[in-house]
PDB file of N, CA, C and O in Angstrom, chain B, residues numbered from 101:
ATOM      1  N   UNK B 101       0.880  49.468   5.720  1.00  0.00           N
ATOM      2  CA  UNK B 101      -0.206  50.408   5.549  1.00  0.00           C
ATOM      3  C   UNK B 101      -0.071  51.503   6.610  1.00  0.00           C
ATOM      4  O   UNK B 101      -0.052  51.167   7.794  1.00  0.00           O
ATOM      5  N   UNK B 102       0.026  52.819   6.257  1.00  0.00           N
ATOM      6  CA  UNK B 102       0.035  53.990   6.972  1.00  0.00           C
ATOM      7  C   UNK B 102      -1.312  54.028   8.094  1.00  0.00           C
ATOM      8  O   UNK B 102      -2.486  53.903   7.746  1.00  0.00           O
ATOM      9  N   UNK B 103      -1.004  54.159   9.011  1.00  0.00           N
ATOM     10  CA  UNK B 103      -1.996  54.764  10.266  1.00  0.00           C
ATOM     11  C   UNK B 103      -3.081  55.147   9.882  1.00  0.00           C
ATOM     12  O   UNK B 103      -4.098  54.472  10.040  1.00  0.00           O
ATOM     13  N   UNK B 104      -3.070  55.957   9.478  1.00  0.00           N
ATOM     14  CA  UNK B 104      -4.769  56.625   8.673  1.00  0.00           C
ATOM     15  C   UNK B 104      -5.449  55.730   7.718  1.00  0.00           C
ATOM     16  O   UNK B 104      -6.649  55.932   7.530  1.00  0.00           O
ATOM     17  N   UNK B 105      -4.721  54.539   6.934  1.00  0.00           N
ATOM     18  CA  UNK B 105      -5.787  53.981   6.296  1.00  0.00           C
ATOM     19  C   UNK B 105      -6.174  53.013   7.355  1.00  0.00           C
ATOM     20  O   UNK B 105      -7.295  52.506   7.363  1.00  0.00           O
ATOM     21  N   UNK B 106      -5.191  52.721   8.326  1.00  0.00           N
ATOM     22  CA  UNK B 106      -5.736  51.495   9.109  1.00  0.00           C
ATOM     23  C   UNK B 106      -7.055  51.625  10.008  1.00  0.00           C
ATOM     24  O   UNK B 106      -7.942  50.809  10.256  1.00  0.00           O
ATOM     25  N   UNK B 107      -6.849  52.993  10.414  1.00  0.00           N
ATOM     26  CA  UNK B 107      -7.843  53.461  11.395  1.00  0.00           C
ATOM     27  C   UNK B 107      -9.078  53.531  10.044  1.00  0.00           C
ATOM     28  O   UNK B 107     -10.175  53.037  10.305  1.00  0.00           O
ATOM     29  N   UNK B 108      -8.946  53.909   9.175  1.00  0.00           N
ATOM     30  CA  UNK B 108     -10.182  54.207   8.358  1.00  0.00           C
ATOM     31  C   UNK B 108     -10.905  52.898   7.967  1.00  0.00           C
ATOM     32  O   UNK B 108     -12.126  52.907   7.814  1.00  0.00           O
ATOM     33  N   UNK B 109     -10.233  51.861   7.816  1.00  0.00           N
ATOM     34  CA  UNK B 109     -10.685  50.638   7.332  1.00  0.00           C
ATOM     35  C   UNK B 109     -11.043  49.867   9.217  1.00  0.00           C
ATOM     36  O   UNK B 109     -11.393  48.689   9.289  1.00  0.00           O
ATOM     37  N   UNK B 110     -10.909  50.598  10.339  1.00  0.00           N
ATOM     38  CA  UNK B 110     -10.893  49.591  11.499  1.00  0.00           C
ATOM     39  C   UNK B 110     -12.478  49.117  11.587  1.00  0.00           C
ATOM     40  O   UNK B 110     -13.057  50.166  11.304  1.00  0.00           O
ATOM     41  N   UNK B 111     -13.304  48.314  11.776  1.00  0.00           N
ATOM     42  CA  UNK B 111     -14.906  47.776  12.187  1.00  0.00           C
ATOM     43  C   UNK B 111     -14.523  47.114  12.523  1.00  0.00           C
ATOM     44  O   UNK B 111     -14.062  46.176  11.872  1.00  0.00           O
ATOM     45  N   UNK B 112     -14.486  47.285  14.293  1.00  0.00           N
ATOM     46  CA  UNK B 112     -14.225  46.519  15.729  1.00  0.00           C
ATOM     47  C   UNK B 112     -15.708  45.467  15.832  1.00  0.00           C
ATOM     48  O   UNK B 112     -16.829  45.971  15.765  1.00  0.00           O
ATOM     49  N   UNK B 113     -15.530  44.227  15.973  1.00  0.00           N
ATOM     50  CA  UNK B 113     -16.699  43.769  16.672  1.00  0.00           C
ATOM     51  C   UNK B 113     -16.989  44.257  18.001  1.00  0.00           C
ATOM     52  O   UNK B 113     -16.053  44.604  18.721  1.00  0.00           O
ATOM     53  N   UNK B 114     -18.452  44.337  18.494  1.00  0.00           N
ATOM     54  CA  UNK B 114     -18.677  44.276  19.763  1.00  0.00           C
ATOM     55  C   UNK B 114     -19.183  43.444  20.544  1.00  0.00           C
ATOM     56  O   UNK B 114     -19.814  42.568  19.953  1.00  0.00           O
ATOM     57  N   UNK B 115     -19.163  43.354  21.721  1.00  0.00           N
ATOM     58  CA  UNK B 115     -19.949  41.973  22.617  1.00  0.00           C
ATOM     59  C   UNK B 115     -20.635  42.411  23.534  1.00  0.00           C
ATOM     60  O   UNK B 115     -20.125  43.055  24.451  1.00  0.00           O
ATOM     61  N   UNK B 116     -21.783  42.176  23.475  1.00  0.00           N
ATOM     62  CA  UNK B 116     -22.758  42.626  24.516  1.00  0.00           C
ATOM     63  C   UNK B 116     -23.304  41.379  25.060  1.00  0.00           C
ATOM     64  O   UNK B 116     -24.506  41.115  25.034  1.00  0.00           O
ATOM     65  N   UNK B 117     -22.374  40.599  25.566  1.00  0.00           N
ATOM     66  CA  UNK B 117     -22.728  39.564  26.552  1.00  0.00           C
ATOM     67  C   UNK B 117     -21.097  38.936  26.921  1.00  0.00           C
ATOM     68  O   UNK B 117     -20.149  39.387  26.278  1.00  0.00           O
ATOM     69  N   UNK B 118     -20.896  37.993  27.875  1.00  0.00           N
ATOM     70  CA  UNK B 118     -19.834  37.310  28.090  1.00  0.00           C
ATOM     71  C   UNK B 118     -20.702  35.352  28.409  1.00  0.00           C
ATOM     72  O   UNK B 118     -21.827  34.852  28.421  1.00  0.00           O
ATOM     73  N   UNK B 119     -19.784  35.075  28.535  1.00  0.00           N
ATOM     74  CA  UNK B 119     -19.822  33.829  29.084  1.00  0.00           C
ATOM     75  C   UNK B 119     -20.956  32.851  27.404  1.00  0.00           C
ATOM     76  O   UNK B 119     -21.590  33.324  26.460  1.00  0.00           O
ATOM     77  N   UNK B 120     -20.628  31.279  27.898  1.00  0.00           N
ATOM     78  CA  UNK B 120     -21.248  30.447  27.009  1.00  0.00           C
ATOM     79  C   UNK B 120     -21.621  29.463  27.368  1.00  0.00           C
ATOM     80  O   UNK B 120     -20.730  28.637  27.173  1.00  0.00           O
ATOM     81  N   UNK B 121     -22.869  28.813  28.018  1.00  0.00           N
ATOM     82  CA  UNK B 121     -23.882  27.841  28.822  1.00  0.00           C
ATOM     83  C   UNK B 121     -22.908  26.446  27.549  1.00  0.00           C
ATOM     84  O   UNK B 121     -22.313  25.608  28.226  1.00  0.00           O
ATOM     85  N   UNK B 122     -22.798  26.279  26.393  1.00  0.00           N
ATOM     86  CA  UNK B 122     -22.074  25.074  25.954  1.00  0.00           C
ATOM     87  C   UNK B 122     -20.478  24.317  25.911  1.00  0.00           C
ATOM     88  O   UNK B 122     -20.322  23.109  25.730  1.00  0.00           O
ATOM     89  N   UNK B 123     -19.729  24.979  26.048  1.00  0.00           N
ATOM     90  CA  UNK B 123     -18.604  24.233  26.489  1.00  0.00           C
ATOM     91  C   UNK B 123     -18.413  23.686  25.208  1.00  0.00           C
ATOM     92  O   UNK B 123     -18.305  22.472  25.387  1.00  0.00           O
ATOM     93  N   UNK B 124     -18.297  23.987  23.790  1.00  0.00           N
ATOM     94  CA  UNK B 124     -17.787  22.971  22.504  1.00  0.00           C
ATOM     95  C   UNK B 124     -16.162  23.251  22.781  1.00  0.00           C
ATOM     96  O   UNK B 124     -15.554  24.117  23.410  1.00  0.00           O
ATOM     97  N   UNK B 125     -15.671  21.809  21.814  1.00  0.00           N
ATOM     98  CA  UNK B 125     -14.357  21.902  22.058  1.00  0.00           C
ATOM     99  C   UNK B 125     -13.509  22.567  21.097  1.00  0.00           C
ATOM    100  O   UNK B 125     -12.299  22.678  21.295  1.00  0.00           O
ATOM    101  N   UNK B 126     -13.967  22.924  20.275  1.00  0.00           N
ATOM    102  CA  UNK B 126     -13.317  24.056  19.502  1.00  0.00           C
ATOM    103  C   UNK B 126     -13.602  25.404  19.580  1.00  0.00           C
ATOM    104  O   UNK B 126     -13.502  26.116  18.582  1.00  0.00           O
ATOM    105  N   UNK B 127     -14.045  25.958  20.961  1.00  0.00           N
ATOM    106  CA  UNK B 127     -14.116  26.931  21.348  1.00  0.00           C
ATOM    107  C   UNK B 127     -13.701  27.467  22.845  1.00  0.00           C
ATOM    108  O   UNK B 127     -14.283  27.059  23.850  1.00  0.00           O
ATOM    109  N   UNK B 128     -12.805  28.270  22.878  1.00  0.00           N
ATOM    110  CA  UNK B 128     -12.620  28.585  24.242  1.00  0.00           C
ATOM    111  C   UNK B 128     -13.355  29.778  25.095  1.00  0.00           C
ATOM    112  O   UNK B 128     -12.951  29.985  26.239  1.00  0.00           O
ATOM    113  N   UNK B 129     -14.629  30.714  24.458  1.00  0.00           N
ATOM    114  CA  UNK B 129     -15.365  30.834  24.878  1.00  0.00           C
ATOM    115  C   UNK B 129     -15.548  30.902  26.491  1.00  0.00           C
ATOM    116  O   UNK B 129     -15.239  31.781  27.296  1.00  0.00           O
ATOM    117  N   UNK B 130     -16.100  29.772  26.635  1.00  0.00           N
ATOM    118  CA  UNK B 130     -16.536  29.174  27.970  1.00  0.00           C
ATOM    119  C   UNK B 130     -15.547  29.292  29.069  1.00  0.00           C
ATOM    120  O   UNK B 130     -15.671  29.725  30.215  1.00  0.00           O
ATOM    121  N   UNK B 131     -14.477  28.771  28.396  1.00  0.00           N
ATOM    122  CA  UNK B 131     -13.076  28.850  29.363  1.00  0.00           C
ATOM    123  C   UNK B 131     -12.735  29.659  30.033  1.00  0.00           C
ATOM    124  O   UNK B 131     -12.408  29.445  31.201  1.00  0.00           O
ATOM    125  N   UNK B 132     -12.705  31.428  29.187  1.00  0.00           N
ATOM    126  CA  UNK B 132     -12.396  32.424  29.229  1.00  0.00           C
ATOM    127  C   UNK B 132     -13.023  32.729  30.455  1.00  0.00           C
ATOM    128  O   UNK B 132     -12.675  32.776  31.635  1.00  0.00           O
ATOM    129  N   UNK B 133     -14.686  33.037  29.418  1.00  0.00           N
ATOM    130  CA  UNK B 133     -15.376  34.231  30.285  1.00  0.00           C
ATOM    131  C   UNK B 133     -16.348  33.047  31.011  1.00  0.00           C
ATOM    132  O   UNK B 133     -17.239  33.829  31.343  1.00  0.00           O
ATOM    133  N   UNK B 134     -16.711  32.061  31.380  1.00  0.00           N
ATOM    134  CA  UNK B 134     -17.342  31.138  32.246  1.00  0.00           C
ATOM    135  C   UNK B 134     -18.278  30.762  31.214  1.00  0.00           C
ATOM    136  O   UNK B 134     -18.492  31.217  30.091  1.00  0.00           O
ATOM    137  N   UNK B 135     -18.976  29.450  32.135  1.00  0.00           N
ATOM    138  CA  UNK B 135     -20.160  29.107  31.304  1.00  0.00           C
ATOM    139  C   UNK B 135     -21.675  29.897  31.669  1.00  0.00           C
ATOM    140  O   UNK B 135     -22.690  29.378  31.204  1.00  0.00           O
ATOM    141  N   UNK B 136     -21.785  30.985  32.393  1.00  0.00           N
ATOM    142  CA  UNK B 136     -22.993  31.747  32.974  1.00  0.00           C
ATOM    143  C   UNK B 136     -22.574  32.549  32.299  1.00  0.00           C
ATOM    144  O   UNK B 136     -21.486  33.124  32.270  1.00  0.00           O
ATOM    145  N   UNK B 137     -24.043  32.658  31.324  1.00  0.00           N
ATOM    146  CA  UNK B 137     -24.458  33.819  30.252  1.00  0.00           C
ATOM    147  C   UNK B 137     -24.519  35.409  31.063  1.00  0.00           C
ATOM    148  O   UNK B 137     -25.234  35.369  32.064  1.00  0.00           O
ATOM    149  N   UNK B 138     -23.840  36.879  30.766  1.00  0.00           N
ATOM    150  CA  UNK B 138     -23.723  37.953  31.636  1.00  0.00           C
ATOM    151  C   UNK B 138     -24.020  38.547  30.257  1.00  0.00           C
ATOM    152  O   UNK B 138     -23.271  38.186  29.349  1.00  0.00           O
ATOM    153  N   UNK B 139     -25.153  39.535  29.926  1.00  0.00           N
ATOM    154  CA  UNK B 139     -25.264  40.398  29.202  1.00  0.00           C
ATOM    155  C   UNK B 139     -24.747  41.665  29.979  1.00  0.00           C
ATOM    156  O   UNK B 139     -24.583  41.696  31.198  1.00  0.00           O
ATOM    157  N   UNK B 140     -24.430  43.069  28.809  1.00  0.00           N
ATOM    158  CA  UNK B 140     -24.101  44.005  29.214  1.00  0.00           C
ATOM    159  C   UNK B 140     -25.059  44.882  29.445  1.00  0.00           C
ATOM    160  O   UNK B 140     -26.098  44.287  29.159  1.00  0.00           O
ATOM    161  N   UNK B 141     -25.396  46.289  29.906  1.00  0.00           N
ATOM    162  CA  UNK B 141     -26.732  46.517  29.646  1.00  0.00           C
ATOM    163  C   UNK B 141     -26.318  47.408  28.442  1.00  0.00           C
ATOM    164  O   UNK B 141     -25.207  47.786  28.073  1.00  0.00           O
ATOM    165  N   UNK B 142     -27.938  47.687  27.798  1.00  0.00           N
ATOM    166  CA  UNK B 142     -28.221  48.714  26.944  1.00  0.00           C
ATOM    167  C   UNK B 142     -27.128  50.046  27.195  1.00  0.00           C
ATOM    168  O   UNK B 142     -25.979  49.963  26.760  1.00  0.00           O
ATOM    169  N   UNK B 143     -27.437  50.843  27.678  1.00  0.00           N
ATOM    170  CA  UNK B 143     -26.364  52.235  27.899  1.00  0.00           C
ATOM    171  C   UNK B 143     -25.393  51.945  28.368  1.00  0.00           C
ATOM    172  O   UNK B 143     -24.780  52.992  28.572  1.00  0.00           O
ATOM    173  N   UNK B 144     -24.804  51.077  28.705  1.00  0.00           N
ATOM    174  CA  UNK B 144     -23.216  50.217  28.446  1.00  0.00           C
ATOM    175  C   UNK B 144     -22.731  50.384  26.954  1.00  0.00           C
ATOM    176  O   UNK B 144     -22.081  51.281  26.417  1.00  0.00           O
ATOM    177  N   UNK B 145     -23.098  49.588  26.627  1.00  0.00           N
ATOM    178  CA  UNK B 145     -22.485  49.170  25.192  1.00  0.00           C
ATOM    179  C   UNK B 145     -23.232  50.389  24.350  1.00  0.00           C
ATOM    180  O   UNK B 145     -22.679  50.231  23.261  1.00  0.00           O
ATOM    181  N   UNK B 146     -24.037  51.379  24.186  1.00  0.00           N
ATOM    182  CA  UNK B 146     -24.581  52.382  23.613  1.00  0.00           C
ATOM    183  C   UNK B 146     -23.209  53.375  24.101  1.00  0.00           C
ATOM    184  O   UNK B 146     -22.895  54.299  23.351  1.00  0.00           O
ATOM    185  N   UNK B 147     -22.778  53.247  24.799  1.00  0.00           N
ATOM    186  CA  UNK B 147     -21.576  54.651  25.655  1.00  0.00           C
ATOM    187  C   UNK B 147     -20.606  53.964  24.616  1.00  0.00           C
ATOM    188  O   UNK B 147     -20.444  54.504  23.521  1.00  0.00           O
ATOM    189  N   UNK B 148     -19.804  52.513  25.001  1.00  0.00           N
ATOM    190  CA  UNK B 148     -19.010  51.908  24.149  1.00  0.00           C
ATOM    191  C   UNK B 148     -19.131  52.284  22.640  1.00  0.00           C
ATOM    192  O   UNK B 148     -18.497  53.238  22.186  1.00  0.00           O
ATOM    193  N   UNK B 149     -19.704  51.751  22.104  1.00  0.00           N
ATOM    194  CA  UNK B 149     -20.389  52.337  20.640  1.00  0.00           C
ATOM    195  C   UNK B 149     -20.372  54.120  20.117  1.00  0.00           C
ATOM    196  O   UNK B 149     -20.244  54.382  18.921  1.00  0.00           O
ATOM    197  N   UNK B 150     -20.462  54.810  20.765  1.00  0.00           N
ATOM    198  CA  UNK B 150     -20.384  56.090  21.007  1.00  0.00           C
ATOM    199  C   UNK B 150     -18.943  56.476  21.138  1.00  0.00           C
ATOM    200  O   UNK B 150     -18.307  57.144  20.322  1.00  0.00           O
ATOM    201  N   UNK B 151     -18.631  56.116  21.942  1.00  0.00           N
ATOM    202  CA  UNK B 151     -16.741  56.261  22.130  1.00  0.00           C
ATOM    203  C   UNK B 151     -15.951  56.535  21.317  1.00  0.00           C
ATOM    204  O   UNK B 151     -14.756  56.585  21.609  1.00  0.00           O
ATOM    205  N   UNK B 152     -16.313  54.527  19.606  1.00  0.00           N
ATOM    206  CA  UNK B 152     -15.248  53.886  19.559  1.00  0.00           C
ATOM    207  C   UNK B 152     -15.568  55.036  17.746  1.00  0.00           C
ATOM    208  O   UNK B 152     -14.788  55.110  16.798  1.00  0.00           O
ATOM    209  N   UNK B 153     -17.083  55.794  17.904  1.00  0.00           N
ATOM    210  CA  UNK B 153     -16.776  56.729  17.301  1.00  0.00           C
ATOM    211  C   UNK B 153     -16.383  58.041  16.886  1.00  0.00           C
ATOM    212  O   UNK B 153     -16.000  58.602  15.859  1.00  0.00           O
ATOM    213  N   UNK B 154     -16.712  58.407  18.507  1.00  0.00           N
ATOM    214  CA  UNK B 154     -16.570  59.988  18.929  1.00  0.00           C
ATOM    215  C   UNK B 154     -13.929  59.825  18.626  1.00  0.00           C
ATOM    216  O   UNK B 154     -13.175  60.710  18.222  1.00  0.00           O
ATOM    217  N   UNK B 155     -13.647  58.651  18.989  1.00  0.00           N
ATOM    218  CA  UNK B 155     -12.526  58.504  18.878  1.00  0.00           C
ATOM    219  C   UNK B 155     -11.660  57.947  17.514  1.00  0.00           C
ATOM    220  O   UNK B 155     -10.473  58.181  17.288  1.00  0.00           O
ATOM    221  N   UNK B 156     -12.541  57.190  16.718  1.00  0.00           N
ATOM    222  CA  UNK B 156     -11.811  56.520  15.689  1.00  0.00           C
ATOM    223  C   UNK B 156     -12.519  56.466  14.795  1.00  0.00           C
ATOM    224  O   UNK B 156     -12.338  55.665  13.879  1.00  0.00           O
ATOM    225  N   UNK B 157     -13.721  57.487  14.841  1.00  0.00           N
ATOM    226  CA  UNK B 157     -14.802  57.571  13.440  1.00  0.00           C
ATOM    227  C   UNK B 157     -15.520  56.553  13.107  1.00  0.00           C
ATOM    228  O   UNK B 157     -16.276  56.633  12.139  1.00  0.00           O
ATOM    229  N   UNK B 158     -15.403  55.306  13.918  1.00  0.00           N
ATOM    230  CA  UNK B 158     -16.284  53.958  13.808  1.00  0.00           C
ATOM    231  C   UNK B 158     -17.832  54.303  13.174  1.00  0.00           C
ATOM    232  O   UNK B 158     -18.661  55.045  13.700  1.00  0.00           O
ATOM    233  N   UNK B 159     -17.970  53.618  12.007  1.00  0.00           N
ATOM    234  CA  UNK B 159     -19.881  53.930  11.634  1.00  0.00           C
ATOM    235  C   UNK B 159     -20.699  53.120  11.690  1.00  0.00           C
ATOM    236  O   UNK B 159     -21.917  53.278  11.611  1.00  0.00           O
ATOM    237  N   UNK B 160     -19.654  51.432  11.941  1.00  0.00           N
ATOM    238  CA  UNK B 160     -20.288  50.800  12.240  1.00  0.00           C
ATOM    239  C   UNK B 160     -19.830  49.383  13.161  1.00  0.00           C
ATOM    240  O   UNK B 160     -18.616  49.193  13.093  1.00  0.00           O
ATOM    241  N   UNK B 161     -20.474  48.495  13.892  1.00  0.00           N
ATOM    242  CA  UNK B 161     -19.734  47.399  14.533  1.00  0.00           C
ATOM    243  C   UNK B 161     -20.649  46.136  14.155  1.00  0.00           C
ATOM    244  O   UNK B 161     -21.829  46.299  13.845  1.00  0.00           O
ATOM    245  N   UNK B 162     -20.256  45.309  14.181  1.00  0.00           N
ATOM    246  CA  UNK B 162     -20.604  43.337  13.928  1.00  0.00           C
ATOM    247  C   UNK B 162     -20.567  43.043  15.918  1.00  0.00           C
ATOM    248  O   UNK B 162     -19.616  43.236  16.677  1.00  0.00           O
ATOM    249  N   UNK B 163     -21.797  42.598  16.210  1.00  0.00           N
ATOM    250  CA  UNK B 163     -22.094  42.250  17.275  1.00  0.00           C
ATOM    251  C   UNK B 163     -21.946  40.375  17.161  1.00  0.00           C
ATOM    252  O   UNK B 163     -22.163  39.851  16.068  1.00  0.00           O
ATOM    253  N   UNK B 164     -21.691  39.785  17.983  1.00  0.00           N
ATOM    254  CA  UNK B 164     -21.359  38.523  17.754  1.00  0.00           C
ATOM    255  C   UNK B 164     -22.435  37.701  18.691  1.00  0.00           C
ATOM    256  O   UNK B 164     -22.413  36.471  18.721  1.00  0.00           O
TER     257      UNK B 164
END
């Protein structure tokens, strides 16, 4: 697939938090980013969001 459809079809998830207080074992989660919950703030992830469209036409993102 050519560049331009890829970018046109891209809807990046976003994460506006890190870390996971449960530890399941089919998730590495926890591992990664720790088990202490760190949200991002509001005009963090509003700048992010803004970016990933001012750069790649993004209209929309899946927050997890």
């Amino acid at each position: 697939m050519p560049t331009e459809q890829r970018i046109k079809y891209f809807h990046p998830a976003s994460s506006d938090s890190r870390g996971c207080p449960q530890a399941c074992d089919f998730c590495g989660v926890s591992a990664v980013s720790g088990r202490r919950v760190r949200h991002f703030s509001v005009p963090y992830v509003m700048r992010w969001i803004r970016a990933l469209h001012a750069e790649f036409g993004v209209r929309w993102t899946a927050s997890d």
